[in-house]
C-alpha positions as CSV (number, residue, x, y, z in Angstrom):
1,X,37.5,13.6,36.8
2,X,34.3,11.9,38.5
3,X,31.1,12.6,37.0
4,X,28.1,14.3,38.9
5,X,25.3,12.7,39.8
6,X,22.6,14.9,40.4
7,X,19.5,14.9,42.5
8,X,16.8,12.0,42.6
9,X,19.5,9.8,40.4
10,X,22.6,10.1,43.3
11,X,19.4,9.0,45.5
12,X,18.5,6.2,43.6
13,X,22.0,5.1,43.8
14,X,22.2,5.1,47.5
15,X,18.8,2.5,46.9
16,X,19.4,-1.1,48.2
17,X,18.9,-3.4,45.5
18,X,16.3,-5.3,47.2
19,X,14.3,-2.3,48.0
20,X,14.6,-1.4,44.4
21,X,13.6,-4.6,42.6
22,X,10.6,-4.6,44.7
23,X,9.7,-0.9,44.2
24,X,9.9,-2.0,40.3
25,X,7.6,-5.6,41.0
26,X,4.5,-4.3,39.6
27,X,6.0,-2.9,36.1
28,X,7.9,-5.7,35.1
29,X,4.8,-7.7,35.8
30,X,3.1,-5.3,33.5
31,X,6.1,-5.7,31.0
32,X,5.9,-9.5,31.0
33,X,2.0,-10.0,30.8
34,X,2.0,-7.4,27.6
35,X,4.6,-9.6,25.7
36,X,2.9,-12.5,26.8
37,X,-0.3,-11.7,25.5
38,X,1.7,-10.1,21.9
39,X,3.2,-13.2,21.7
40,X,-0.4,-15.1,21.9
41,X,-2.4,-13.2,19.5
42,X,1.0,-13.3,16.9
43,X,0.9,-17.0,17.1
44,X,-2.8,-17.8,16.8
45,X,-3.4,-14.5,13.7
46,X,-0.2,-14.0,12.7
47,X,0.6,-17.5,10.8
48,X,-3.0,-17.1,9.2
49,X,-3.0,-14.2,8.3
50,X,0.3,-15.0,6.1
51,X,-0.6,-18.2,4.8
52,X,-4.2,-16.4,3.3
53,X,-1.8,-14.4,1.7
54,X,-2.3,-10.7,3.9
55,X,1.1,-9.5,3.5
56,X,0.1,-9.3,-0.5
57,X,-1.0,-6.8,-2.9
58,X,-1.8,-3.5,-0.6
59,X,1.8,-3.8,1.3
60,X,3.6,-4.0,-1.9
61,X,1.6,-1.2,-3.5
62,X,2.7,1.2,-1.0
63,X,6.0,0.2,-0.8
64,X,5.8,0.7,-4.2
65,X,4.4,4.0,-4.1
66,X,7.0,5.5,-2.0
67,X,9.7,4.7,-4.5
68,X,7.8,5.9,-7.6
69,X,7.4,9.1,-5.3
70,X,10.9,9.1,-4.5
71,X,12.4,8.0,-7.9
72,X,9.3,11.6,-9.1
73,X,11.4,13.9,-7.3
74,X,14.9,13.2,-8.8
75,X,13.6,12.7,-12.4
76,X,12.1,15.8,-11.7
77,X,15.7,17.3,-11.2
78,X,16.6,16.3,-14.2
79,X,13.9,17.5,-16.2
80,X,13.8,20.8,-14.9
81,X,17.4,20.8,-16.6
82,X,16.2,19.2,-19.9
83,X,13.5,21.8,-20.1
84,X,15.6,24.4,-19.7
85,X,13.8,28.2,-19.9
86,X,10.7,26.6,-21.4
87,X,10.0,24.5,-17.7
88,X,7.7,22.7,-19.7
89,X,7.8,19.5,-17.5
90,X,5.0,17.4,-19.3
91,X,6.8,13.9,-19.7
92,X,6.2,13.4,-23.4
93,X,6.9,16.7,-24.0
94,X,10.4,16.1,-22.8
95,X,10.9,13.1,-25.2
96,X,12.1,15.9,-27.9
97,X,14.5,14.8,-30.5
98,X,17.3,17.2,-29.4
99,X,16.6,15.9,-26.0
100,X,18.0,12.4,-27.1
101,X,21.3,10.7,-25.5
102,X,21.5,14.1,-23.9
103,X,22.0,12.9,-20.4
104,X,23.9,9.6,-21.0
105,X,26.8,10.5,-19.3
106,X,24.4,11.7,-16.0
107,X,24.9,8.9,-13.1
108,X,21.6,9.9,-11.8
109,X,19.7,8.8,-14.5
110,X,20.8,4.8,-13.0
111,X,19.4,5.8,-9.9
112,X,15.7,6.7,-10.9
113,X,15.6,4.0,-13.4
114,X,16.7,1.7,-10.3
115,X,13.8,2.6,-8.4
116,X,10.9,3.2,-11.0
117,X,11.6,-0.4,-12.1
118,X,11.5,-1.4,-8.4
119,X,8.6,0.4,-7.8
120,X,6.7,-1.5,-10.7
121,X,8.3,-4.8,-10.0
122,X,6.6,-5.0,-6.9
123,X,3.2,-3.7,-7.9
124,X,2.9,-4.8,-11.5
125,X,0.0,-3.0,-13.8
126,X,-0.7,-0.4,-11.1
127,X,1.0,2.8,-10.9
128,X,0.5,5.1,-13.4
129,X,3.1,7.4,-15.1
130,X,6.1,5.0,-13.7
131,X,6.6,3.5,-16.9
132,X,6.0,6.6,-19.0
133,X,9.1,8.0,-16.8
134,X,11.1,5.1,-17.4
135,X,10.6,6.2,-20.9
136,X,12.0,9.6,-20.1
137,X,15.1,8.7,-18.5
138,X,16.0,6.0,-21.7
139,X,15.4,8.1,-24.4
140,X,17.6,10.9,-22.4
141,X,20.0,7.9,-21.9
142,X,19.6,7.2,-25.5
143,X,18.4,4.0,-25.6
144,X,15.4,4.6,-28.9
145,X,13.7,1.0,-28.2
146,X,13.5,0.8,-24.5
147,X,12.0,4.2,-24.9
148,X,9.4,3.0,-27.3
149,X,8.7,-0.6,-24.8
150,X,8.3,1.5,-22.0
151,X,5.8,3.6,-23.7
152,X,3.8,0.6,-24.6
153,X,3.9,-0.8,-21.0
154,X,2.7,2.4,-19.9
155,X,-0.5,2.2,-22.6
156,X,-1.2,-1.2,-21.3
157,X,-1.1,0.0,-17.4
158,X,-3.7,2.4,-18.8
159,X,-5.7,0.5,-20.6
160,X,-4.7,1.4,-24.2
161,X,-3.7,-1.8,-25.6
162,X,-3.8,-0.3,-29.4
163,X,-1.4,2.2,-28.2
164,X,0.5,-0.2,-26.9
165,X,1.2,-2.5,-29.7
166,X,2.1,0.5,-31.9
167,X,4.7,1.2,-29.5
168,X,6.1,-2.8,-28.9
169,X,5.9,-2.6,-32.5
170,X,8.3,0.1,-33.4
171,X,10.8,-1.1,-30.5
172,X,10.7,-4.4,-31.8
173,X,11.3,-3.4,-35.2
174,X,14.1,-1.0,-33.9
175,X,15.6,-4.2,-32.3
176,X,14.3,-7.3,-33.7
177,X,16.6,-9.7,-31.5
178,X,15.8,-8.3,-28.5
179,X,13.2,-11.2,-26.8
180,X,11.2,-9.1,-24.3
181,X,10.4,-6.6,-27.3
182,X,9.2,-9.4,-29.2
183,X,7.1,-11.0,-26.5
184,X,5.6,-7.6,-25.1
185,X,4.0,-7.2,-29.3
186,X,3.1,-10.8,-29.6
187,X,1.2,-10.9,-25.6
188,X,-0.5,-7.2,-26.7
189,X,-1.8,-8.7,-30.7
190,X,-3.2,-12.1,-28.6
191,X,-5.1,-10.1,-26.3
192,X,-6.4,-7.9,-29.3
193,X,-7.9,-10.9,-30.5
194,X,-4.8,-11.0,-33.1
195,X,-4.1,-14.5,-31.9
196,X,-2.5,-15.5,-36.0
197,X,0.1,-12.5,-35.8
198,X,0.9,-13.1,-32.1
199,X,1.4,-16.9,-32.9
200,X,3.7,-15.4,-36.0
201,X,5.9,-13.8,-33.6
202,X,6.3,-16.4,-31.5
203,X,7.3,-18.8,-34.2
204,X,9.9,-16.8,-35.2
205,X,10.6,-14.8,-31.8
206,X,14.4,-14.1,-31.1
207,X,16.8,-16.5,-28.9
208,X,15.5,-16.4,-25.7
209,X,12.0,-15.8,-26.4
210,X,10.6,-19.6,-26.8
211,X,10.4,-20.7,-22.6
212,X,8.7,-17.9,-21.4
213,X,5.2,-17.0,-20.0
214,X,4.0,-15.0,-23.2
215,X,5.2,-17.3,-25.9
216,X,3.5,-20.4,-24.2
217,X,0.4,-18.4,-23.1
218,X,0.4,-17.6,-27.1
219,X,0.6,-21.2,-27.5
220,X,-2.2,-22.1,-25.3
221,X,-4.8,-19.4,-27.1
222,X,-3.9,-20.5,-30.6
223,X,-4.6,-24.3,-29.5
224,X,-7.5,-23.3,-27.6
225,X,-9.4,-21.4,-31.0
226,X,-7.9,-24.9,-32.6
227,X,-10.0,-27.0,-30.4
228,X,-7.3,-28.9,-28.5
229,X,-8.1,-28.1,-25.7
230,X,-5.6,-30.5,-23.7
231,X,-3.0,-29.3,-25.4
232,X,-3.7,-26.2,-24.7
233,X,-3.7,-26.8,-21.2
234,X,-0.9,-28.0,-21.1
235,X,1.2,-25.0,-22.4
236,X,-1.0,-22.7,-20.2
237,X,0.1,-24.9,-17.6
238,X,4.2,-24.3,-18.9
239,X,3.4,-20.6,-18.4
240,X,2.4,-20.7,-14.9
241,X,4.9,-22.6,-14.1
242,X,7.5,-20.0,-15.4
243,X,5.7,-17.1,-13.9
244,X,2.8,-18.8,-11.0
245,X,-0.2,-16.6,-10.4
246,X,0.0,-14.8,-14.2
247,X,-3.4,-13.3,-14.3
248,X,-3.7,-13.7,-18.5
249,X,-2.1,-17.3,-18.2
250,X,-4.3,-18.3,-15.6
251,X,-8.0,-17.5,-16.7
252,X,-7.2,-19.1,-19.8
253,X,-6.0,-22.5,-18.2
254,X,-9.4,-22.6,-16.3
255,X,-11.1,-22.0,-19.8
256,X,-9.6,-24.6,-21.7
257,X,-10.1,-26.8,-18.3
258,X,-13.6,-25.9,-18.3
259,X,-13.6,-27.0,-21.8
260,X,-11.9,-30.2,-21.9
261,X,-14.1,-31.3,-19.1
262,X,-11.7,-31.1,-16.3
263,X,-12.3,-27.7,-14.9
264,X,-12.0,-29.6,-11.3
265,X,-8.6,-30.7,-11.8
266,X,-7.8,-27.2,-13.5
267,X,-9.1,-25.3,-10.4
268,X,-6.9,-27.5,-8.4
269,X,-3.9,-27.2,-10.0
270,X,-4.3,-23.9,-10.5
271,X,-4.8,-23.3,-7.0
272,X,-1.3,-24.7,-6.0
273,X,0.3,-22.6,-8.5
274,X,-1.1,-19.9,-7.5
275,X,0.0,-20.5,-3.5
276,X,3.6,-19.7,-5.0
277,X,2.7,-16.7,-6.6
278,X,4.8,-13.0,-5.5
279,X,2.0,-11.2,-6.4
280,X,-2.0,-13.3,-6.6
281,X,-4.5,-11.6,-7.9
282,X,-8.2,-12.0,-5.4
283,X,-10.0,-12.5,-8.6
284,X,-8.6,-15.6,-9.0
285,X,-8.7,-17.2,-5.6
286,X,-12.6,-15.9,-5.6
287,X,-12.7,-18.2,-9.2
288,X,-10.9,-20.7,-7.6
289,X,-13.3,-21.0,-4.6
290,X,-16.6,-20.6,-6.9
291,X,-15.2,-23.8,-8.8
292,X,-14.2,-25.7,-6.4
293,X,-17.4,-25.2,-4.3
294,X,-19.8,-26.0,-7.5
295,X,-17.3,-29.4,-7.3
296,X,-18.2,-29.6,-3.2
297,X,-14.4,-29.4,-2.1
298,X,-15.4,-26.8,0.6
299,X,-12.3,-27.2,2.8
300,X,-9.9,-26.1,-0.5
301,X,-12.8,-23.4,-1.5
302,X,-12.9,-22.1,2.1
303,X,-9.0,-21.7,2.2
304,X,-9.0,-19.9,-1.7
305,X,-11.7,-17.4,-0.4
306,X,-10.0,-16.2,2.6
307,X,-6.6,-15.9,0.8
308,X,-9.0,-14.1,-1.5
309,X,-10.1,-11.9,1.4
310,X,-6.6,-11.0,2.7
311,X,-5.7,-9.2,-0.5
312,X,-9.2,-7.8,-0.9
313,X,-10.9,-7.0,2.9
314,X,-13.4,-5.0,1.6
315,X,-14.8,-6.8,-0.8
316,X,-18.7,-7.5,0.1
317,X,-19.1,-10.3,-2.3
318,X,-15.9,-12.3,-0.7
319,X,-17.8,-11.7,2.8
320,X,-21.0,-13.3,1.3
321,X,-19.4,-15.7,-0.5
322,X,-17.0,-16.6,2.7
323,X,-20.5,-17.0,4.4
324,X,-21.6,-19.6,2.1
325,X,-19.1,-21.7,1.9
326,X,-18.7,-22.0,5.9
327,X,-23.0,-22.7,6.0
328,X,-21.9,-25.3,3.7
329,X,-19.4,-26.5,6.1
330,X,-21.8,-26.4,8.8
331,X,-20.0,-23.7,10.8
332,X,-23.6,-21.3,10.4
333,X,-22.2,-18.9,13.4
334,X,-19.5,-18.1,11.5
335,X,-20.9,-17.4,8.4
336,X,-23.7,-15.5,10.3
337,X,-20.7,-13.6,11.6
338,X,-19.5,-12.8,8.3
339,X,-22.9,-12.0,7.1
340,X,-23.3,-9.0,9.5
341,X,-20.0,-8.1,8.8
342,X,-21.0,-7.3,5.1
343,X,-24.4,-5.8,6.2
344,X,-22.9,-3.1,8.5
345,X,-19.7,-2.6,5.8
346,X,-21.8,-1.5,2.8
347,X,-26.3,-1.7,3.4
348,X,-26.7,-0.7,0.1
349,X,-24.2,-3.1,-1.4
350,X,-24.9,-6.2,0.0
351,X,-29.1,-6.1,-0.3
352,X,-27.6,-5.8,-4.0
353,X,-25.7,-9.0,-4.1
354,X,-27.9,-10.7,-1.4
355,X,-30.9,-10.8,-4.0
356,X,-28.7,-13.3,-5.6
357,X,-30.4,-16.9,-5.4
358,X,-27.0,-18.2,-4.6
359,X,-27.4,-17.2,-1.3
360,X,-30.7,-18.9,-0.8
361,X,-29.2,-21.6,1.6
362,X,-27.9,-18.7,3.8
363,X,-30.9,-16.2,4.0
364,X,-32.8,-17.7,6.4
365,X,-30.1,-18.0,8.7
366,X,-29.7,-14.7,8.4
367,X,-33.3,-13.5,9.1
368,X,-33.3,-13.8,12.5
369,X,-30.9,-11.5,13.6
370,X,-31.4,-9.2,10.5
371,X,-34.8,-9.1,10.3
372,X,-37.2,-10.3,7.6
373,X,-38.4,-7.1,5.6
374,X,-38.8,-7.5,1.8
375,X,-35.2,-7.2,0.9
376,X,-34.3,-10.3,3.6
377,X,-37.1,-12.7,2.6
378,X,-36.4,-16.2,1.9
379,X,-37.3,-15.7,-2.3
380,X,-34.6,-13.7,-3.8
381,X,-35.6,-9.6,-4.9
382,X,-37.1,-9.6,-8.5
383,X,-37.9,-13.9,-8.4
384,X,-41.4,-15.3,-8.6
């Protein structure tokens, strides 16, 4: 049987293909010149845009966020059923002894642990009540210490690094041989300022625990109160390498560098480790670029600032900052650019931080076009 062809299409069939392809010029022209011109502006932002780092943090996060959300809305499933008649569906509520090993057997329990630890893998430190979840599903699952570990990672997410030891502490204790337990109590004491019991750990820290980023960030604090500053360096320098970018590893290093004397080669090496980091932090590329501009590299501080800016756009001090380091490189339209950009972002914000004298070399390129009222003069707000 032949299909029917109806209408303007049985028309359009009849159409010579000449008369066609020159009835369709003009869109295809259109077509062309539009992927053209993509192709353009992907080359020229797209590669630097990526190499300062803008597929980071805020991507991550809400990639991130959508699995928490989704991982939320099976655990809540579940505990609706562990509740039971009381639908009491407060997490720690639901961490009741006779609630414990009680879904073991469940299959779905793998599949919201799968994407909670996802979910917090790819933004680290920054969703709350993921981890407090996790600690849900294993005590349901029965596992007593990862229960307990992922309580105390959920203290430290908010803030509540007491809490948190208490918690490493009893997981640890509930399984001593277990390396990440160990680590998680002796990283918490050393940044309660319990650098002697955190080094105590270490010392005697399970199989597995001696090459990894907390046990030599350990090292490096306990050298670093001892004065060796080199050395301690140098096992700051171990942890990076394990884990590059580690926010608690890396502000140490530039501590002890700043200490030994070689805060310049610190910030540089520092800087390379941090290039290979999943997950950089802006604080540290916007201490890397402070450094590194105090030691006149402005082309490495120019590049540390902008990867700064990719994870943190916003940011009024990165604008300002941004803006000084391109006056220093001579490139004042840019950095006038840049300064305007932070003006008309936040007013209030940047006559704040623009009353820093750091920005003297800057302010009276920016007069002109912003004008020269009291808050723009050339001597800084509050100076004599």
């Amino acid at each position: 049987m032949n299909p029917v062809v109806h209408g303007s299409s049985a028309e359009a069939l009849k159409e010579p293909l000449g008369a066609a392809a020159k009835r369709m010029l003009p869109v295809w022209v259109l077509v062309i010149c539009t992927a053209v011109i993509s192709l353009i502006v992907i080359k020229s932002s797209g590669t630097r845009f990526l190499r300062a780092g803008f597929y980071e943090i805020e991507s991550t996060c809400e990639v991130a966020e959508i699995k928490y959300l989704s991982a939320m809305k099976e655990f809540r499933e579940i505990s609706e059923e562990i509740a039971g008649d009381s639908k009491d569906l407060v997490v720690s509520n639901l961490r009741e002894a006779d609630s414990f090993g009680k879904m073991s057997q469940d299959p779905r329990l793998a599949s919201v642990r799968a994407k909670l630890l996802e979910a917090v893998r790819l933004c680290p430190g920054q969703i709350k009540g993921a981890h407090e979840a996790l600690a849900a599903i294993e005590w349901w699952d029965g596992n007593e210490a990862e229960s307990h570990y992922r309580l105390g990672e959920e203290h430290l997410v908010q803030k509540e690094s007491e809490f948190a030891a208490t918690e490493f502490e009893i997981a640890y204790a509930t399984e001593p041989t277990n390396a990440a337990y160990a680590m998680a109590l002796a990283g918490t004491l050393a940044n309660l300022g319990r650098i002697d019991d955190a080094a105590g750990i270490v010392e005697n820290a399970p199989e597995g625990a001696a090459d990894t980023v907390i046990s030599w960030r350990v090292r490096g604090q306990l050298l670093r109160e001892q004065r060796k500053f080199d050395e301690s360096m140098a096992a700051l320098q171990r942890s990076l390498e394990i884990e590059p970018g580690n926010f608690e590893a890396a502000w140490r290093f530039l501590a002890s560098g700043h200490d030994a004397g070689r805060e310049y080669e610190a910030s540089l090496w520092l800087y390379e480790n941090m290039t290979r980091s999943e997950a950089p932090a802006a604080w540290i590329y916007h201490s890397l670029s402070l450094r590194l501009m105090k030691h006149e590299d402005f082309k490495v501080a120019l590049d540390s600032i902008e990867r700064a800016r990719a994870i943190a756009p916003n940011s009024i001090e990165l604008m300002l900052d941004n803006a000084l380091i391109l006056y220093k490189l001579e490139r004042g339209t840019e950095a006038l650019r840049l300064i305007e950009q932070a003006l008309s972002s936040n007013h209030s914000e940047f006559l704040r931080l623009f009353a820093d004298g750091k920005y003297d070399p800057v302010r009276n390129l920016a007069a002109p076009r912003l004008g020269s009222g009291p808050e723009l003069s050339p001597e800084p707000a509050g100076e004599t």
